[in-house]
MDTraj code that builds the backbone (N, CA, C; nanometers):
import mdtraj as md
import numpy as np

residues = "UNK UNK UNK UNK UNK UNK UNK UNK UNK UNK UNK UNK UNK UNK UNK UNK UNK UNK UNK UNK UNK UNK UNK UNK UNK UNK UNK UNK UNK UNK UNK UNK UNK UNK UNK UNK UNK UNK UNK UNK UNK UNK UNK UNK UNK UNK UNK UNK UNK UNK UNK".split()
xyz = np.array([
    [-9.6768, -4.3539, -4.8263],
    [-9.5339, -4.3569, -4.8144],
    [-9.4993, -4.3783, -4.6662],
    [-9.4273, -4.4658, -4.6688],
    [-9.3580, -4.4949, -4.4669],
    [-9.2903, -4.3814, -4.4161],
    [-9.2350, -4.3953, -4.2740],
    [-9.1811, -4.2771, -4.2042],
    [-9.0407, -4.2550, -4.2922],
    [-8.9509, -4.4048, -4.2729],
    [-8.8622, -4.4063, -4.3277],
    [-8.8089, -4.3370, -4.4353],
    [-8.8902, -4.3651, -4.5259],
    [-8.9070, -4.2674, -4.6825],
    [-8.8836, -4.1125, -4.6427],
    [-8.9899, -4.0948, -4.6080],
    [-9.0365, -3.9215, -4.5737],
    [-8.8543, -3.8658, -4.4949],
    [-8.8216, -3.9782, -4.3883],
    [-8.6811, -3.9113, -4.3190],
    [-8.5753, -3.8900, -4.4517],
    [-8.6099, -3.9715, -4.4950],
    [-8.5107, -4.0349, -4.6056],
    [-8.4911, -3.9062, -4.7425],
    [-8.5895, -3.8547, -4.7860],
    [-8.6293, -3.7731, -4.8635],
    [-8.5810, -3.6278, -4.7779],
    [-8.6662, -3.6155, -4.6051],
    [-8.6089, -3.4558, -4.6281],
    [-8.4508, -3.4778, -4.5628],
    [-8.3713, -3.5785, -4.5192],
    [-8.1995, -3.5644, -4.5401],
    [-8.1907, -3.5489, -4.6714],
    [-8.1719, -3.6137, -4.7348],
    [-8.1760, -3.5694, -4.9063],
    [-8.1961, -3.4440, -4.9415],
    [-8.2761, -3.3842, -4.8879],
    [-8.3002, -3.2096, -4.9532],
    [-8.2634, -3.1078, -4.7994],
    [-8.2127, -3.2179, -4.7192],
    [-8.1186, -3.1014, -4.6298],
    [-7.9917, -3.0524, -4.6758],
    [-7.9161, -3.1539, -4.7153],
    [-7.7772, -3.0789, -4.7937],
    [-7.7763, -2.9824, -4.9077],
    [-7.8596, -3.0205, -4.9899],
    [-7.8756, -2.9003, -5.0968],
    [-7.8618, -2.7513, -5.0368],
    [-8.0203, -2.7491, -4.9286],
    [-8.0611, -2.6774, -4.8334],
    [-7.9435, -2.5755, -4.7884],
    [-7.8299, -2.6657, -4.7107],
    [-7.7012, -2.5939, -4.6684],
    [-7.5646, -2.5256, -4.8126],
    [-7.5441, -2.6104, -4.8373],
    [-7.4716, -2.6092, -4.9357],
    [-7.5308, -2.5010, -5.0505],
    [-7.6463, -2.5069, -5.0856],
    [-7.7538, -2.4448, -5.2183],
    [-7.7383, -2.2993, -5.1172],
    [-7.7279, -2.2736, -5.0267],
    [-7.7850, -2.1822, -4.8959],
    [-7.6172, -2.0720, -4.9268],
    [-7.5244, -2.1568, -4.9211],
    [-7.4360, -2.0639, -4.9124],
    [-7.3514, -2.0718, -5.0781],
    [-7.4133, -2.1217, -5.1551],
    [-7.4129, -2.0368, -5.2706],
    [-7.4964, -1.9464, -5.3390],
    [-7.5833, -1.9540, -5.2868],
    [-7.7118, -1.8429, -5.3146],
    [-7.6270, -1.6944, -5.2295],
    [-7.5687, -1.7205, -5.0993],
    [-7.5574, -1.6143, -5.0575],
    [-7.4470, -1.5699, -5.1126],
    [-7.3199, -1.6639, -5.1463],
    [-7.2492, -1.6104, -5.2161],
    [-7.2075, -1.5373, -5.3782],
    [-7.3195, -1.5687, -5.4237],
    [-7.3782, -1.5200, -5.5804],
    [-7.4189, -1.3769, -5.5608],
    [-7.5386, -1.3723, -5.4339],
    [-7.5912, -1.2373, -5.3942],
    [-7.5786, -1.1770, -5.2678],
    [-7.4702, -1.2499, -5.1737],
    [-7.4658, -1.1580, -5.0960],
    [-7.5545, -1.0983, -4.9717],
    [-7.7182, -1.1343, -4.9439],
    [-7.8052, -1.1452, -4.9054],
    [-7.8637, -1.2103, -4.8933],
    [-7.9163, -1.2151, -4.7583],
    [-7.9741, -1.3466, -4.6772],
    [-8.1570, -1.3239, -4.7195],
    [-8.1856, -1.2400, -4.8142],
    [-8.3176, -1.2010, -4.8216],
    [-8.3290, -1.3395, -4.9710],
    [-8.2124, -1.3486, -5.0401],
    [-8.2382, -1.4530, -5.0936],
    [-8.2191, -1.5882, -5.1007],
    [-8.1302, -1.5632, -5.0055],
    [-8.1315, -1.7385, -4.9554],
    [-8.2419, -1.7628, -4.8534],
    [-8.3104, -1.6857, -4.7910],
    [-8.4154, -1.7444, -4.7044],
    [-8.5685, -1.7565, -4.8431],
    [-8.5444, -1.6835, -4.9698],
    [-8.6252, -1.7141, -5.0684],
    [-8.5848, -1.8572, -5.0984],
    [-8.4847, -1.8782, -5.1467],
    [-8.4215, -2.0475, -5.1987],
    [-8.4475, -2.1093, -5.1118],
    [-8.4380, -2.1198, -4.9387],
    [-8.4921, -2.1964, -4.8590],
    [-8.6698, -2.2088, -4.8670],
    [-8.7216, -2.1531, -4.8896],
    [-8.8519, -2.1475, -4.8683],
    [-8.9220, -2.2265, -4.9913],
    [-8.8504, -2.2207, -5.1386],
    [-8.9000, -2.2551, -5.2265],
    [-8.8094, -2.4488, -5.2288],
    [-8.7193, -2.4339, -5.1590],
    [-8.6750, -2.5765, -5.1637],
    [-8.7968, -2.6817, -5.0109],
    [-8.8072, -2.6112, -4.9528],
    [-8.9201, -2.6269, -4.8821],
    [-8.9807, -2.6968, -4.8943],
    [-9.0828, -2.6120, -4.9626],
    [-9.2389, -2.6677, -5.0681],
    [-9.1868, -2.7510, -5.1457],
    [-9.1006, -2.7504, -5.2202],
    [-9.0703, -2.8750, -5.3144],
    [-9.0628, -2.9975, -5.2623],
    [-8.9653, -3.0274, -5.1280],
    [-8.9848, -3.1162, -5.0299],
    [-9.1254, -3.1652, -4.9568],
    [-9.1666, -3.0303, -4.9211],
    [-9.3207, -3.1268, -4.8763],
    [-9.4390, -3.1656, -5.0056],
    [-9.3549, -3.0737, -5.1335],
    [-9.4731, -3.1810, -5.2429],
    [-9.4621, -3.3006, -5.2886],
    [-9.3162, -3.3336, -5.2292],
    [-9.2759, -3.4553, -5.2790],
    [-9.3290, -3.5686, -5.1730],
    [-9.3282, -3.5135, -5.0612],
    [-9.3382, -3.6160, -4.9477],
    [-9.5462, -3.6276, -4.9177],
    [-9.6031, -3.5099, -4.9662],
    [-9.7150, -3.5773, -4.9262],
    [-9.7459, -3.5979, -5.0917],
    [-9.7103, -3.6294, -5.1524],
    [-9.7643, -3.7071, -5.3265],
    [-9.7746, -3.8651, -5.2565],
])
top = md.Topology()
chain = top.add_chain()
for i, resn in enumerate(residues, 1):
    res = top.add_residue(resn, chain, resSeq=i)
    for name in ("N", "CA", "C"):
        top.add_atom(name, md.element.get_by_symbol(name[0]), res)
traj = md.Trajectory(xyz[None], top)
């Protein structure tokens, strides 16, 4: 996969990232689970990018 792609892919799963970030906190209130939702949106991103 080119550089391009890979930039291309993690902008793409940066907005979720923010947006996904402050509805997680606003559902629960705690940053113990939005830094879980960050971590697991993460890995999903780098499994996509080194496949």
């Amino acid at each position: 996969m080119d550089i391009p792609r890979k930039l291309g892919i993690l902008i793409y799963t940066a907005v979720p990232a923010i947006v996904g970030g402050g509805i997680v906190y606003h559902f629960f209130g705690s940053f113990v689970q939005v830094i879980v939702f960050e971590i697991l949106l993460a890995l999903a991103a780098l499994g996509i990018i080194s496949s």
